[in-house]
N, C-alpha and C positions, 0 to 999 in steps of 0.2 A: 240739591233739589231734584236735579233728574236722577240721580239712583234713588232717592226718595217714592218717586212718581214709578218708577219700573218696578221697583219689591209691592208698590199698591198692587200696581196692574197684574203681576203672576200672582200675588195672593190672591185678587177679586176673582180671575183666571180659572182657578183650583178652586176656588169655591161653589163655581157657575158651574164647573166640570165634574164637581163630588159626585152630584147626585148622578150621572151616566156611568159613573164607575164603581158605585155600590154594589157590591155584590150580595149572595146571601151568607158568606162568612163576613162580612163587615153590619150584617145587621143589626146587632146588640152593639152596645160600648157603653161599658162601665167604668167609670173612675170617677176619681174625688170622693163626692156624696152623691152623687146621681149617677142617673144612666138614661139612656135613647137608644132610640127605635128609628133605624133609618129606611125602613122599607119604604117609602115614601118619596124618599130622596130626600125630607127635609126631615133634619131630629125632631123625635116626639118624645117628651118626656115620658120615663116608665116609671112605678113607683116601684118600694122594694128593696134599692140597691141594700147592699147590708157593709160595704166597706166603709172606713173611715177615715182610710188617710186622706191626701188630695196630692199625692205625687207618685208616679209610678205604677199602673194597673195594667192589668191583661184581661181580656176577655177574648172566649173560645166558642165558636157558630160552630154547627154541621152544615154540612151540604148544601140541607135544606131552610137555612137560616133559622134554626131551634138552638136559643141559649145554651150552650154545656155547660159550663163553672165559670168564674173569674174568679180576680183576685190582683192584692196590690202587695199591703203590708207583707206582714208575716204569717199572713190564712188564705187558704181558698174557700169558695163557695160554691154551692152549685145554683141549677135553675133554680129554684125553690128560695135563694136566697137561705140557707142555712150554710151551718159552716161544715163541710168534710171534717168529719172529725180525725183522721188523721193528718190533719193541715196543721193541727196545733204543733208547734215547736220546730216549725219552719225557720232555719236557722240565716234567714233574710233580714236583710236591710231594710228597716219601717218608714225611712223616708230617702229612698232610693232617688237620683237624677236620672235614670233611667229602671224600672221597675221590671217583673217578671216577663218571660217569654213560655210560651208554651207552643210546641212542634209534635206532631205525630208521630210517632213511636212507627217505623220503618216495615211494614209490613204485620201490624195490628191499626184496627179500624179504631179498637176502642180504646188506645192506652193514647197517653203524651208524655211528653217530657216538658216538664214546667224547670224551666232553667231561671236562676235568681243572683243578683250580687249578692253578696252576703256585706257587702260596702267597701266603700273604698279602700283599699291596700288588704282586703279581706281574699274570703276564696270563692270562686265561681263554682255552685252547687246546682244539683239540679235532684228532683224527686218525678218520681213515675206515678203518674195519674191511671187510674183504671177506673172505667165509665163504666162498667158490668157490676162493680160493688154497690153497695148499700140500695138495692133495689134497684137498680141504674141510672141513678143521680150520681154514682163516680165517687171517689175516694183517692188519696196516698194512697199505694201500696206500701207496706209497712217496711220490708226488707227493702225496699229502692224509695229511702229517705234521708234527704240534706247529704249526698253522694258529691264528693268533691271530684270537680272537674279542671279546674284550676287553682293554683294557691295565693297566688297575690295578682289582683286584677282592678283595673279600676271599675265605674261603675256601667259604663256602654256595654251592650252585646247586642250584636246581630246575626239574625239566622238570614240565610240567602238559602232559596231552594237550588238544590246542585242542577235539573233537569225537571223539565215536566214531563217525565216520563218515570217519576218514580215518586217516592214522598222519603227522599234524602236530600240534609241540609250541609250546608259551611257555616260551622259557629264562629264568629269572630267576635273579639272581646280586644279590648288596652290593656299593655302592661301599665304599669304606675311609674309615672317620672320617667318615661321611655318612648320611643317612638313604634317600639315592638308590638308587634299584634300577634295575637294569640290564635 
């Protein structure tokens, strides 16, 4: 009953806390079948979303808390709620335990690196996003698509920024049936 009562209280905790620690890249969030708007500190439904899985999404802010793209399944989107049409044949996992990441491309404003499981015992891929295309709604870049980064990974990744002094990451990922991290 008291570890019961303690996991209440840091969740209630983080909850009360959310809205002081919104920033404006955490403004948008898209996943499942919806999305919100947390400029407020408390989510507002937005309408639009265009994804359809319900596991596994990314959504990407600027600066200034302005939508860029999201994305779960196997597509991206941009603001606009259309799909990148180079997103098709994203060679991702459709119902991921943990879904896409998307990281800044190291010394470009306007590229990412959307890094995806391709599923469990699969390979960790990643495609380069370029927000200068298709009128500057963003796009796949076509020669940096479903680039294998790993070959057998389970489905966790996480980027750690190295320094706030830079915009370079630590990608860490599970090997499969292993204690080994990638």
């Amino acid at each position: 009953m008291k570890c019961k009562l303690f996991f209440a209280i840091v969740f209630l905790s983080f909850c009360f806390n959310l809205s002081s620690q919104i920033s404006s890249f955490d403004r948008y969030w898209y996943f499942g079948l919806n999305a919100w708007d947390w400029s407020s500190g408390s989510p507002v439904a937005v309408s639009g979303c265009a994804l359809t899985n319900i596991e596994g999404c990314n959504t990407v802010n600027d600066v200034g808390g302005n939508l860029q793209f999201y994305g779960g399944d196997d597509k991206i989107y941009n603001k606009n709620n259309t799909l990148m049409p180079n997103s098709v044949g994203l060679l991702a996992n459709i119902t991921p335990k943990q879904g896409p990441i998307a990281v800044q491309v190291p010394n470009f404003s306007n590229r990412f690196y959307y890094i995806y499981p391709q599923g469990f015992g699969g390979a960790l891929r990643y495609s380069t996003i370029d927000m200068t295309l298709q009128g500057g709604l963003g796009d796949v870049m076509p020669a940096s698509k479903n680039i294998q980064l790993r070959p057998v990974v389970a489905e966790g990744i996480l980027a750690i920024p190295k320094s706030t002094a830079c915009n370079e990451y630590w990608l860490l990922t599970h090997g499969v049936n292993s204690n080994f991290l990638c």
